[in-house]
N, C-alpha and C positions, 0 to 999 in steps of 0.2 A: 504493500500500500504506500510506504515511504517513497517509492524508485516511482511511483505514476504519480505521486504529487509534482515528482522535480520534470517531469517535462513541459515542453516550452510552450506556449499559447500563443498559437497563430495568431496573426492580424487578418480580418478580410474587410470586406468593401458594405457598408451600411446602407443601401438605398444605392440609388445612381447619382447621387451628386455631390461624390469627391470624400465624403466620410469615411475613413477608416478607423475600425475598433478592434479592440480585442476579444477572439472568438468566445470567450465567456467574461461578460460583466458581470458588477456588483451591483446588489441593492441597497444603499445604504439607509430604508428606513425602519428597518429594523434596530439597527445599534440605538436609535433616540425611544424605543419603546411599544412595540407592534406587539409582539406575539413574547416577549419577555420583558423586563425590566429596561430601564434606558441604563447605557453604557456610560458610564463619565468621558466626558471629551478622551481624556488621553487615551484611555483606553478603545474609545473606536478608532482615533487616528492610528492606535500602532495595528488596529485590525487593516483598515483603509492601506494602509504604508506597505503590510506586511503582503497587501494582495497586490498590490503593485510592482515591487520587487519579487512578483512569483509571478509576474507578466498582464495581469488585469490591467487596462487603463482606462476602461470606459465604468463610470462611477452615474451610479441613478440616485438623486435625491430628490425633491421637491419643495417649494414652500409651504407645504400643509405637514409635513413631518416633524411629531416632538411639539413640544410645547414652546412658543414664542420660537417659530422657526429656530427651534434646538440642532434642528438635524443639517439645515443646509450650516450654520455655524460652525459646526463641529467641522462637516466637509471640508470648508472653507481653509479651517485652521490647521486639517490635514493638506492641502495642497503646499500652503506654505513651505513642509516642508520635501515637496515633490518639484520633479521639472516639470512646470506648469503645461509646456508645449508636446508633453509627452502623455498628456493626459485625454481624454475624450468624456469634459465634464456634460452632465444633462441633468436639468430642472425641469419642474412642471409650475404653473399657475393656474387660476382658475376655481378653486373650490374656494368657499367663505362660511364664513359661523352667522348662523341666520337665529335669531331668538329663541328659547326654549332647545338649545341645544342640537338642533338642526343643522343638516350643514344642505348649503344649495351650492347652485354654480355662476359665475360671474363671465363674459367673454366680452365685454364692450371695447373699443378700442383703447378708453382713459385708462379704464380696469389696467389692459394688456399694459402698458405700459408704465404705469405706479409698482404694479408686479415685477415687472422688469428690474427697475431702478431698485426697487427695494432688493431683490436674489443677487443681483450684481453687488449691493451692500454687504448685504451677508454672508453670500460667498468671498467677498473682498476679490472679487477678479474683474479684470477690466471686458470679460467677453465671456458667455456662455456657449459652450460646442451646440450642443443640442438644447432645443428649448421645444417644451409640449404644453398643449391643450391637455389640463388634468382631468376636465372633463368639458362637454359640449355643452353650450349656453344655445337651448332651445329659443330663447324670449331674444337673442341676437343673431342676424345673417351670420354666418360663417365668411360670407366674403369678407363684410368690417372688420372681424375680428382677425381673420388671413390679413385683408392691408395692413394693420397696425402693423404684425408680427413683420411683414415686408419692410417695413419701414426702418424697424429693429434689424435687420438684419445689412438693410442696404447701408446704416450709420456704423454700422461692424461692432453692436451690442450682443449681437447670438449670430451663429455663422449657417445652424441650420433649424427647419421645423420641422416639429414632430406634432401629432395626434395621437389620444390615449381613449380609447373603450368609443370608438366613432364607426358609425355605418361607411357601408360602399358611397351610398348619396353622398355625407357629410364631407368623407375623402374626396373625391370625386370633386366637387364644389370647391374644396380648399385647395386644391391641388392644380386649379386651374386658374388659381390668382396668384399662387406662389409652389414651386415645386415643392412636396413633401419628401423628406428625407427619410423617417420612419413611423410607424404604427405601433405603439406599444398596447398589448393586449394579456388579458391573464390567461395564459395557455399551459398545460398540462396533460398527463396523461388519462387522468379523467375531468380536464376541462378543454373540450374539443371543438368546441361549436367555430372556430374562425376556419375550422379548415373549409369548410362549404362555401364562404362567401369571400371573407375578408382576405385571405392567403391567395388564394386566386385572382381576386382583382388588384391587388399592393405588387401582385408578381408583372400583371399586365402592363404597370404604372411605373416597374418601376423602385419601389419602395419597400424597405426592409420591413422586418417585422421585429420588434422585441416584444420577448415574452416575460411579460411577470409572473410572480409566484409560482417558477418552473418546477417547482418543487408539491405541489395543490398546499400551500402553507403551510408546509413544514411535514404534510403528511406520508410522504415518501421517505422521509428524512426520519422517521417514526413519533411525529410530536401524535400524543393521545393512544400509540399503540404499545410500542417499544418504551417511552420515558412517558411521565404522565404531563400534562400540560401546568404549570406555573397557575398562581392563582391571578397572577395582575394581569394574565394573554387574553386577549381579546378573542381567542379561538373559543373559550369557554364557553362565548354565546355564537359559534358558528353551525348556523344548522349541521353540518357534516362532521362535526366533531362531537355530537351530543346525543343522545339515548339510541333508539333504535337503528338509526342512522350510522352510528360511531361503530355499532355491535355489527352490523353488514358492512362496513367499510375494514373493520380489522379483517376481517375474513379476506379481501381480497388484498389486503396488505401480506397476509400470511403467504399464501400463494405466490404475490410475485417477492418475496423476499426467497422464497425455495429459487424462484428462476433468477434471481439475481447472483444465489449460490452455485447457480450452474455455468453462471458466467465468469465465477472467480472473482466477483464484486460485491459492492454493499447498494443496498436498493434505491440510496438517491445518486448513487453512479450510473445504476443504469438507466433509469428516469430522464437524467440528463443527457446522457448518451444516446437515448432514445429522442429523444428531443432535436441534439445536435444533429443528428441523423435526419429532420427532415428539411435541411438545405442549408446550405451555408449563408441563406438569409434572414435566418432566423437567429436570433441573437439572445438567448436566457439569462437574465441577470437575478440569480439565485444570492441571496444575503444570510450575513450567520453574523454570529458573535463570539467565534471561537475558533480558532486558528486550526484544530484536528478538518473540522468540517469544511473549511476554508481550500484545503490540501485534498479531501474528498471531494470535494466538488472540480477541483483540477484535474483528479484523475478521471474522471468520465472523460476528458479527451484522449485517453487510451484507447478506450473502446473501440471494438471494429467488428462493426454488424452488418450481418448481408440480411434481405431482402425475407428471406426464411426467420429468422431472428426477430427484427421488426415485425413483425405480424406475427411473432408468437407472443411477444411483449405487449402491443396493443390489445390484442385476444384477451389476453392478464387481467386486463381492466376494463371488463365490457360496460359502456356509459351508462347502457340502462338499470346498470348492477349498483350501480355509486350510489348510495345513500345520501338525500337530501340535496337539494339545491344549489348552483353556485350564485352568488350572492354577486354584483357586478360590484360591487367597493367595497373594499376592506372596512369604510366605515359602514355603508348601510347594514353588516352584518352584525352592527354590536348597536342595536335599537337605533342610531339613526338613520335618516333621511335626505335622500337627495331633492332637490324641489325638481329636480328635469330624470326624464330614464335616461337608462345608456344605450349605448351606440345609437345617437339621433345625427 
């Protein structure tokens, strides 16, 4: 397991327009408090540090992470001490705290740009790699909100845009006022649903795909099967982590951790591997808080699956078998509320 942490992590090409990343990024919002406890700064920076000199450079944060944008901070104070130009930072904007503990979404053009000015603060960097729609403001054109982000980009404030949990339409519309760079989507082994629509049309266009929570949050990785979930993880209240739901979900956890042992791997190696496996346009950025896992998660670029394989893997995890609902926001699943659906 040591000797498949230490191999190298390819670069490839992110969308078509000139981005290049590191074949596995990070998610960095976990370290300020998602599914365990928040990290003390120093402590995520030597996480953040430590994935970088193990070849990660492409780093996922947002302004909604942590408390008082904890998280892009933290990031920020880790870049400090990285080569800045060897990095491939990405932020989101767009979600807001609407009364009664709600959250809704924002896309106006002012919004897009106070957002802006404020993540370039906080990060302390004079330019964001990648900048996303954290979610889509139904009550705004997506064109306004595309020219703002244009506008941003042509002052060399962010160098490219991304969209997050957006329809073929939404894509499509935005994509025709300013190239899209990537589509960032929760994709998984049992969260499937983009391969019908959204993968196919991003391939047609053009546009990479990153995939969040490559891991179904942490469930590959054994949170609720294998170790028991923290009391402060917000998995607590995730339909597919909870009674009848969680007791049909170990079960196909059992299963594919047998075929993971046939690969000579651990089950969120091969998940990921699985994942990597379906194009070099797909880009996973899987987060941890612990450097074993950090290393595990590296070694699924070992992996080498043919065609037999993949399809005994996907078999593993038949959709209709998965207990309870994917939830489209990490937050709508712990009691709040988005005021817009997703992919609009």
């Amino acid at each position: 397991m040591e000797e498949m942490s230490r191999i190298s992590v390819p670069r490839v090409r992110l969308g078509s327009q000139g981005l290049e990343v590191s074949r596995l990024g990070f998610g960095c919002g976990g370290l300020s408090g998602i599914y365990n406890a928040p990290l003390p700064h120093e402590a995520g920076c030597s996480i953040i540090k430590e994935a970088f000199y193990k070849g990660i450079t492409h780093f996922d944060t947002s302004d909604l992470y942590g408390v008082d944008h904890d998280n892009e901070i933290m990031v920020g104070k880790a870049l400090k001490q990285l080569p800045r130009d060897k990095v491939q930072l990405a932020t989101k904007f767009g979600c807001i705290m609407l009364d009664g503990g709600h959250f809704g979404v924002k896309g106006t053009p002012e919004y897009v740009r106070k957002c802006c000015e404020a993540s370039l603060k906080q990060l302390d960097v004079d330019y964001i790699d990648l900048y996303y729609q954290h979610r889509v403001d139904t009550s705004v054109a997506i064109e306004d909100t595309m020219g703002e982000l244009k506008k941003l980009v042509e002052e060399g404030k962010i160098k490219y845009i991304g969209l997050s949990e957006s329809s073929v339409d939404t894509i499509r519309r935005a994509h025709a006022v300013h190239p899209i760079t990537a589509v960032q989507m929760e994709y998984s082994l049992w969260t499937r649903e983009i391969e019908e629509d959204i993968i196919p049309f991003c391939r047609e266009l053009g546009i990479g795909i990153v995939a969040y929570s490559p891991l179904g949050r942490g469930f590959f990785g054994g949170k609720a099967v294998v170790e028991s979930l923290p009391v402060e993880s917000m998995l607590t209240m995730h339909p597919r982590f909870n009674g009848e739901n969680l007791e049909r979900n170990k079960l196909l956890y059992t299963h594919f951790a047998d075929l993971a042992a046939k690969h000579a791997c651990t089950p969120p190696q091969l998940a990921l591997a699985w994942l990597l496996h379906q194009g070099d346009d797909i880009i996973p950025i899987p987060g941890t808080t612990k450097i074993k896992n950090l290393d595990n998660n590296i070694g699924s670029l070992a992996l080498k699956l043919g065609e037999e394989d993949l399809k005994e893997i996907r078999d593993a995890v038949p959709i209709d078998e998965v207990g309870g609902h994917r939830d489209y926001s990490v937050l709508s699943n712990y009691g709040y509320k988005f005021a817009n659906s997703p992919r609009k």
